[in-house]
PDB file of N, H, CA, C and O in Angstrom:
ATOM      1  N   UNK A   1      34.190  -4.900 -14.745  1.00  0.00           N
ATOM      2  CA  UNK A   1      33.546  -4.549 -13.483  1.00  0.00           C
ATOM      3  C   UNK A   1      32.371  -3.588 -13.701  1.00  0.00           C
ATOM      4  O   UNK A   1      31.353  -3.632 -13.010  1.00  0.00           O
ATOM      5  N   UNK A   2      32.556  -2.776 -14.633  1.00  0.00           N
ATOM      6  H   UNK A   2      33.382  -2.740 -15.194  1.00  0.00           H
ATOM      7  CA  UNK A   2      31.331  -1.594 -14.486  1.00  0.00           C
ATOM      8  C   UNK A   2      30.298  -2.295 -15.614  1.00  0.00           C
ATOM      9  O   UNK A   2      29.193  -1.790 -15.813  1.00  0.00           O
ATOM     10  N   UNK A   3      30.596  -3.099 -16.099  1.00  0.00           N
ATOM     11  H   UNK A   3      31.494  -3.509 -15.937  1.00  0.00           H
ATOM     12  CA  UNK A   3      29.198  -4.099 -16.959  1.00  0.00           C
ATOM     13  C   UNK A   3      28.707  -4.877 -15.825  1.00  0.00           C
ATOM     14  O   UNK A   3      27.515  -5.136 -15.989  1.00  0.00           O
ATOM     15  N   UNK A   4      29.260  -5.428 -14.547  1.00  0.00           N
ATOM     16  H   UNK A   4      30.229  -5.218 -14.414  1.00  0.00           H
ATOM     17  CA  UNK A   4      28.190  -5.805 -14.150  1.00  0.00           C
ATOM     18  C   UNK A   4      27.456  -4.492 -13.289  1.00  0.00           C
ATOM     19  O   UNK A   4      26.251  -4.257 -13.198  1.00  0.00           O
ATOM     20  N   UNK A   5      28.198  -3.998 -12.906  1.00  0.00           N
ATOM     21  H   UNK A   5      29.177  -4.188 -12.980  1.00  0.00           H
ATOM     22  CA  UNK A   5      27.410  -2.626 -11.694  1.00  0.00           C
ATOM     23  C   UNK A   5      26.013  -2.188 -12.869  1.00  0.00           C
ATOM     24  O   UNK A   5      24.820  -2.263 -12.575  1.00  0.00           O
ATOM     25  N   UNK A   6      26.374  -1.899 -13.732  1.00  0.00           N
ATOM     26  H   UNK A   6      27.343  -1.838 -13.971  1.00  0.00           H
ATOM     27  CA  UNK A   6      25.329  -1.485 -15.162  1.00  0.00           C
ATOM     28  C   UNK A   6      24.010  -2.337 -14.524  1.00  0.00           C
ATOM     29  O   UNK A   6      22.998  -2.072 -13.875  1.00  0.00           O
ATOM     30  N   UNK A   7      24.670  -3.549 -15.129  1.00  0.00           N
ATOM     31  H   UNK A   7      25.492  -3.764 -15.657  1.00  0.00           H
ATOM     32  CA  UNK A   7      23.384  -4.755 -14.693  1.00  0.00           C
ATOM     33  C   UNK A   7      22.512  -4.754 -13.646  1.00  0.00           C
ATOM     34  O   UNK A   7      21.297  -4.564 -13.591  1.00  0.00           O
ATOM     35  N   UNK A   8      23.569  -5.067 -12.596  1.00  0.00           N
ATOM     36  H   UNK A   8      24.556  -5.222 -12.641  1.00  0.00           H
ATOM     37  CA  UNK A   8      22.608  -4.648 -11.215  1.00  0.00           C
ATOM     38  C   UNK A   8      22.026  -3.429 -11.097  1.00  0.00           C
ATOM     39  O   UNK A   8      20.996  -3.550 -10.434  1.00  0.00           O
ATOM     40  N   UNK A   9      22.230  -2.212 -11.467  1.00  0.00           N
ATOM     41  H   UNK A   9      23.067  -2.113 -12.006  1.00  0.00           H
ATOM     42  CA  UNK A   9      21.396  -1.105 -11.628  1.00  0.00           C
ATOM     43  C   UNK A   9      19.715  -1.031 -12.251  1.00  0.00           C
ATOM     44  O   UNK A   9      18.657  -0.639 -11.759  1.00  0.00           O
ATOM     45  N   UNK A  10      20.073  -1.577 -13.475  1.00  0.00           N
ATOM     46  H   UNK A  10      20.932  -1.896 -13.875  1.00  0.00           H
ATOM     47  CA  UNK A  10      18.918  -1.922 -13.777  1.00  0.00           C
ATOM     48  C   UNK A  10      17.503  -2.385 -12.720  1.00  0.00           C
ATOM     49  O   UNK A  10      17.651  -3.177 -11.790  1.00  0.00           O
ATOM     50  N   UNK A  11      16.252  -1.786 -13.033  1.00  0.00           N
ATOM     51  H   UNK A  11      16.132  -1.142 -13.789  1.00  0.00           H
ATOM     52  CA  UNK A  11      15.359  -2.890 -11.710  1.00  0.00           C
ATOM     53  C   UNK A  11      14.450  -3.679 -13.089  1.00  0.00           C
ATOM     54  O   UNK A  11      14.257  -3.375 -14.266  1.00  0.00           O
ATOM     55  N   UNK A  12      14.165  -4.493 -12.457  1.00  0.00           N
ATOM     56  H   UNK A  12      14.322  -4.740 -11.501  1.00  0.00           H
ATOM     57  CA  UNK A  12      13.544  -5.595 -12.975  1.00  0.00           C
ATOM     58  C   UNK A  12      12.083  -5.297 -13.543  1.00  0.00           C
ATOM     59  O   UNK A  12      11.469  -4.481 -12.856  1.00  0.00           O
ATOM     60  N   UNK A  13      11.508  -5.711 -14.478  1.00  0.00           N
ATOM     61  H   UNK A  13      12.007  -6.373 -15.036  1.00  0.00           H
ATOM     62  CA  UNK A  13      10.126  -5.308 -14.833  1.00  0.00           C
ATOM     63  C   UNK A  13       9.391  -5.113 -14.015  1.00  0.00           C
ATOM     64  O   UNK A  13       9.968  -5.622 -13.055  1.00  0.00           O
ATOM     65  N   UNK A  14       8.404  -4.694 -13.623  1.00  0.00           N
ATOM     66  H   UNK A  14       7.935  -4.280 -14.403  1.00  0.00           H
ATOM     67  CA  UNK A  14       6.964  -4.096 -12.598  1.00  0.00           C
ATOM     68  C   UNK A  14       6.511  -5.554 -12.577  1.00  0.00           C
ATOM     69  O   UNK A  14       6.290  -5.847 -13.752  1.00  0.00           O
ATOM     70  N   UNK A  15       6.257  -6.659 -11.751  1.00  0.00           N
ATOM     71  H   UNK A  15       6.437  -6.422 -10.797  1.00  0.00           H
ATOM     72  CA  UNK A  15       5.098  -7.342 -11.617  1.00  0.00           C
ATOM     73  C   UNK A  15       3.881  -6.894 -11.116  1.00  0.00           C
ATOM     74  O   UNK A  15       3.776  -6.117 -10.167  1.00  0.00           O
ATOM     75  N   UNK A  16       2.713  -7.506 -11.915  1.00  0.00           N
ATOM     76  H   UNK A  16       2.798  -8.137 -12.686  1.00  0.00           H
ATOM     77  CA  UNK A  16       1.705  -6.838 -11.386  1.00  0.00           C
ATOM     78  C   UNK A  16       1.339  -7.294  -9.700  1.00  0.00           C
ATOM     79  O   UNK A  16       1.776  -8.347  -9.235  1.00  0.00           O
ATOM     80  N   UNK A  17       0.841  -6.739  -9.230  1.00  0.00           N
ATOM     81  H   UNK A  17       0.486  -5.883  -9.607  1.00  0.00           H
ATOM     82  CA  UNK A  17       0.353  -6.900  -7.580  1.00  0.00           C
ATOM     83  C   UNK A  17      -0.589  -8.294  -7.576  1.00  0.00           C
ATOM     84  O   UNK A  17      -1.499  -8.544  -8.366  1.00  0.00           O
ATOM     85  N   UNK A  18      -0.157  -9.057  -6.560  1.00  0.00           N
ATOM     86  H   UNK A  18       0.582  -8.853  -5.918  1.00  0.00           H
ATOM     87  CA  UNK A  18      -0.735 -10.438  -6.313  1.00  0.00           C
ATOM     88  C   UNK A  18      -2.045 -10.490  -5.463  1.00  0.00           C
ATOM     89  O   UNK A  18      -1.690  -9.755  -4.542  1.00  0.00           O
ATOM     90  N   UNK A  19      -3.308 -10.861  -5.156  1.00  0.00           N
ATOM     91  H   UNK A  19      -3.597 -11.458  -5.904  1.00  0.00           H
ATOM     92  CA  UNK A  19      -4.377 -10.654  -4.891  1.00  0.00           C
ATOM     93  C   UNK A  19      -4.402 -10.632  -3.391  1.00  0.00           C
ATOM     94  O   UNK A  19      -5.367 -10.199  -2.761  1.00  0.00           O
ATOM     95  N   UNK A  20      -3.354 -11.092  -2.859  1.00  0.00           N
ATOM     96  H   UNK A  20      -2.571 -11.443  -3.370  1.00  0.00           H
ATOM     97  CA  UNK A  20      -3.001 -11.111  -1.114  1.00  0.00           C
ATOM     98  C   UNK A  20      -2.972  -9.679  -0.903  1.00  0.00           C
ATOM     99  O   UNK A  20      -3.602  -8.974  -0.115  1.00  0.00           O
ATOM    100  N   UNK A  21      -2.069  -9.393  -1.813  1.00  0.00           N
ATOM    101  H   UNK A  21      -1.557  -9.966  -2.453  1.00  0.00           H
ATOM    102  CA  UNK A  21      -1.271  -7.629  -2.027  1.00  0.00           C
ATOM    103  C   UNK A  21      -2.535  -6.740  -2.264  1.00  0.00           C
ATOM    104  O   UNK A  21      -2.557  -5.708  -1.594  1.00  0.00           O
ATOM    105  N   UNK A  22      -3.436  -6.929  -2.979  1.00  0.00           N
ATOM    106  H   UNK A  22      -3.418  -7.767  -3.524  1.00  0.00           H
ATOM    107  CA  UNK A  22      -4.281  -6.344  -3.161  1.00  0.00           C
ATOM    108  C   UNK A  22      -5.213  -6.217  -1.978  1.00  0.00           C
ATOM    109  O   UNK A  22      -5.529  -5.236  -1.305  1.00  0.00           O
ATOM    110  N   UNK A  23      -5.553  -7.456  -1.919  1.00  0.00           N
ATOM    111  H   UNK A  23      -5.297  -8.253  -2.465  1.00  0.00           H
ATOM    112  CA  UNK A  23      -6.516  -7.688  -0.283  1.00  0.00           C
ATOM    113  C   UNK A  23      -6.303  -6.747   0.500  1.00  0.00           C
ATOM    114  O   UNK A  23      -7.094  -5.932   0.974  1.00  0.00           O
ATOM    115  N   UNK A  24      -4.308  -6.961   0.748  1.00  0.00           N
ATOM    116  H   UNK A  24      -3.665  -7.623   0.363  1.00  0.00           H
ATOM    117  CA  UNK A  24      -4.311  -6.001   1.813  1.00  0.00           C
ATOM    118  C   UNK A  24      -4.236  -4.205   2.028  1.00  0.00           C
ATOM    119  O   UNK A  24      -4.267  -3.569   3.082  1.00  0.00           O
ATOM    120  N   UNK A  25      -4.127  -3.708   0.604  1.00  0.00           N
ATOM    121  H   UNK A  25      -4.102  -4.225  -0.252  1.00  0.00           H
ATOM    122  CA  UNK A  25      -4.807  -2.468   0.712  1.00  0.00           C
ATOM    123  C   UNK A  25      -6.085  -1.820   0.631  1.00  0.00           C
ATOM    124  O   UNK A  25      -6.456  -0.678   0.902  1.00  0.00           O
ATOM    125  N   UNK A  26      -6.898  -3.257   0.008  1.00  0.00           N
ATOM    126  H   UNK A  26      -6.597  -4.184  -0.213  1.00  0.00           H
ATOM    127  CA  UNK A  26      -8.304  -2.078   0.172  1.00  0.00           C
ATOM    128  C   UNK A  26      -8.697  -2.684   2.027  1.00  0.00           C
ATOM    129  O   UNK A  26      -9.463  -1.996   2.702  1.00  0.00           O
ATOM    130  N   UNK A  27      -8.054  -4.013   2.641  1.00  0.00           N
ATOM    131  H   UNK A  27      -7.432  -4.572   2.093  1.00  0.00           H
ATOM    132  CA  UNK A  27      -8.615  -3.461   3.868  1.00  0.00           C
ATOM    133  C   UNK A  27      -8.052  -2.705   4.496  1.00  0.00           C
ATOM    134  O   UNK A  27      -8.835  -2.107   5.235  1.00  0.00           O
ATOM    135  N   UNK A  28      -6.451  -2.206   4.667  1.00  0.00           N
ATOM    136  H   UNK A  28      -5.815  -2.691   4.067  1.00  0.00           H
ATOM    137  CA  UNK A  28      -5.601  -1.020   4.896  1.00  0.00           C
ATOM    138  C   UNK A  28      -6.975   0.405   4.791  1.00  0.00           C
ATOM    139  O   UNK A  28      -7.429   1.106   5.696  1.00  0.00           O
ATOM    140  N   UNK A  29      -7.349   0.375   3.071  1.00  0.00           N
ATOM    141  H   UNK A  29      -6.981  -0.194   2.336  1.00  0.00           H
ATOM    142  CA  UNK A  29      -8.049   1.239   3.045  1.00  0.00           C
ATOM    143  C   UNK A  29      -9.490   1.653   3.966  1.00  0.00           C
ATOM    144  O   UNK A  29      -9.701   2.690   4.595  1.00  0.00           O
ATOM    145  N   UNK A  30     -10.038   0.908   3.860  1.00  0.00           N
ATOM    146  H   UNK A  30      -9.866   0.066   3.349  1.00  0.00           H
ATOM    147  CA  UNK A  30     -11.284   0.276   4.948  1.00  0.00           C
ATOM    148  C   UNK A  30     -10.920   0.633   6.151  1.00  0.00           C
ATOM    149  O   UNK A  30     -11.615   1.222   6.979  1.00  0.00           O
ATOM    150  N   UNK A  31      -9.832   0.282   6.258  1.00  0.00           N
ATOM    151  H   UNK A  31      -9.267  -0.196   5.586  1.00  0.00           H
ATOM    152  CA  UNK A  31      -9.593   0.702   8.521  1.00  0.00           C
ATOM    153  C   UNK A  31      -9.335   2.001   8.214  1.00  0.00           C
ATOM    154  O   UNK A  31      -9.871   2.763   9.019  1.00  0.00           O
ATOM    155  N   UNK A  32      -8.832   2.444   7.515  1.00  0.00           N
ATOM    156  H   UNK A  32      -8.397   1.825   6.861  1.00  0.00           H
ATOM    157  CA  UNK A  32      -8.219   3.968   8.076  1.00  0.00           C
ATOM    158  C   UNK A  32      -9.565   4.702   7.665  1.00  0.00           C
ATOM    159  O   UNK A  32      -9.661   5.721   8.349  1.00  0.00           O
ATOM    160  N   UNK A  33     -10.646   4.559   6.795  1.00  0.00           N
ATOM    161  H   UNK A  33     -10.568   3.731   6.240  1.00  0.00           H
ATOM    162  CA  UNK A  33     -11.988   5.070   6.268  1.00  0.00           C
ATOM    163  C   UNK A  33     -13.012   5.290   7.386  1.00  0.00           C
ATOM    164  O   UNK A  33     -13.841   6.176   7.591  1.00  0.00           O
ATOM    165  N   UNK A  34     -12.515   3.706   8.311  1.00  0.00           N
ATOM    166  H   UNK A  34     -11.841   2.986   8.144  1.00  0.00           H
ATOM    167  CA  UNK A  34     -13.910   3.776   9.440  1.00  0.00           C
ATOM    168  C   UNK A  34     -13.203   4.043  10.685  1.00  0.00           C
ATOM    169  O   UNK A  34     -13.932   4.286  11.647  1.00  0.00           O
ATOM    170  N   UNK A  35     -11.864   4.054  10.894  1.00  0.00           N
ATOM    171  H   UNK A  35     -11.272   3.857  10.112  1.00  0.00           H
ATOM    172  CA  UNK A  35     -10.970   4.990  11.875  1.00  0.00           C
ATOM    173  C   UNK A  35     -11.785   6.763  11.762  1.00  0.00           C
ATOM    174  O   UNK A  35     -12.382   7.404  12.627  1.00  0.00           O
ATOM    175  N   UNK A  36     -11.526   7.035  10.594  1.00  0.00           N
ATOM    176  H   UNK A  36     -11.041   6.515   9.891  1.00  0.00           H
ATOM    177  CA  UNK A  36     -12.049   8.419  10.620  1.00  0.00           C
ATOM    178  C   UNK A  36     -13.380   8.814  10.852  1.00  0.00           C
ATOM    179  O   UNK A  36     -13.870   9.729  11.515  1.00  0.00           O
ATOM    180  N   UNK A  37     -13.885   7.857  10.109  1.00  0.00           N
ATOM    181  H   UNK A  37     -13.488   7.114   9.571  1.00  0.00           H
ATOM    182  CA  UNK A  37     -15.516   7.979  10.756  1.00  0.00           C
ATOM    183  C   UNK A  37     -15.901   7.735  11.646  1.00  0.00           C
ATOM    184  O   UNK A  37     -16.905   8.283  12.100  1.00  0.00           O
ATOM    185  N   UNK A  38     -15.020   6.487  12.450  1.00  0.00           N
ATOM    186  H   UNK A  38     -14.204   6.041  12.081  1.00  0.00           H
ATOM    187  CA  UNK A  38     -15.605   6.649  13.649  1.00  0.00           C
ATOM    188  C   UNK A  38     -15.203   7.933  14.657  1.00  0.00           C
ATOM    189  O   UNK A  38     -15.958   8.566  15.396  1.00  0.00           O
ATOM    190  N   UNK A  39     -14.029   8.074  14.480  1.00  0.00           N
ATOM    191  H   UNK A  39     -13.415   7.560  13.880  1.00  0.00           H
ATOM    192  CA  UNK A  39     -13.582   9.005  14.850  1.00  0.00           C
ATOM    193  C   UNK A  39     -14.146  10.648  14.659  1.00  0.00           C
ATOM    194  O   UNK A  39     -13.780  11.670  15.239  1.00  0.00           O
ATOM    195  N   UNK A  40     -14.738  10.526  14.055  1.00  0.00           N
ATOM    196  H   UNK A  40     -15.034   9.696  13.583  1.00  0.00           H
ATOM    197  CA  UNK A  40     -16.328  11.898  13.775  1.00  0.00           C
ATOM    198  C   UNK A  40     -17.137  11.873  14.076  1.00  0.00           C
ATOM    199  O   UNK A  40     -17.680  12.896  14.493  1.00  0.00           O
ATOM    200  N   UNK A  41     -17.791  10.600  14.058  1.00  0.00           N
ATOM    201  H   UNK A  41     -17.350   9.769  13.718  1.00  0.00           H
ATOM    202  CA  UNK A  41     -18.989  10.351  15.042  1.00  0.00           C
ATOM    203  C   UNK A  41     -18.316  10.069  16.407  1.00  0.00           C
ATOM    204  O   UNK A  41     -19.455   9.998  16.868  1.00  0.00           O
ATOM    205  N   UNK A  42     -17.719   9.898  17.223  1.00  0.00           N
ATOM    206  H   UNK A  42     -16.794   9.956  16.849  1.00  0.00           H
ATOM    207  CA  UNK A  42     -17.870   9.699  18.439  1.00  0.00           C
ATOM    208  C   UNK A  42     -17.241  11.872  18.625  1.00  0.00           C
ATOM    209  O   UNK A  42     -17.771  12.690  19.376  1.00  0.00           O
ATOM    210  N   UNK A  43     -16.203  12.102  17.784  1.00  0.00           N
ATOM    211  H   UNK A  43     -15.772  11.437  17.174  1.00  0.00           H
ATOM    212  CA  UNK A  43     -16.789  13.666  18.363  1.00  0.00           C
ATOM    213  C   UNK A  43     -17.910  13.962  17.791  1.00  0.00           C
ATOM    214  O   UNK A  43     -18.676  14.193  18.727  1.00  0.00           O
ATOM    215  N   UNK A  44     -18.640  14.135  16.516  1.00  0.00           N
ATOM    216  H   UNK A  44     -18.018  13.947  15.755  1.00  0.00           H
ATOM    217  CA  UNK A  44     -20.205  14.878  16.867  1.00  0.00           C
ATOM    218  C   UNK A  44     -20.765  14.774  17.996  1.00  0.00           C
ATOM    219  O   UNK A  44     -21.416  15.735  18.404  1.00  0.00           O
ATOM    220  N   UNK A  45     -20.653  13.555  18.807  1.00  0.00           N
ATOM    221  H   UNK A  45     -20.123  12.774  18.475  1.00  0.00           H
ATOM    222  CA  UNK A  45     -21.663  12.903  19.474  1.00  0.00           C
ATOM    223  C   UNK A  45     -21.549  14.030  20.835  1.00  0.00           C
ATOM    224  O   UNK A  45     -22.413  14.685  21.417  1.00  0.00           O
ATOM    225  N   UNK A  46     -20.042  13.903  21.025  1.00  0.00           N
ATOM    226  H   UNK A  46     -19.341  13.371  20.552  1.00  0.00           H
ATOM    227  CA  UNK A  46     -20.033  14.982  22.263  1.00  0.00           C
ATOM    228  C   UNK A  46     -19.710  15.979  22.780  1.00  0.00           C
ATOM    229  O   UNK A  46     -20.119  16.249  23.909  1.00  0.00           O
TER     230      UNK A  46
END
């Protein structure tokens, strides 16, 4: 019993990140970049 618990403990190698996966953090990154900016320019503005 505790050889398999062992096993399942283990995590599995790192795959690298798939280009969907990727996509979706630099536009993640992008919205929250022009969230803030916009969000600075509309207060400078007033």
């Amino acid at each position: 019993m505790t050889d398999q618990n062992d096993q399942n403990d283990q995590k599995p190698p790192k795959k690298p990140a798939s280009d969907a996966a990727m996509s979706g953090r630099v536009a993640t990154v992008v919205l929250l970049f022009l969230a803030v900016f916009l969000g600075l320019f509309i207060w400078g503005a007033g």
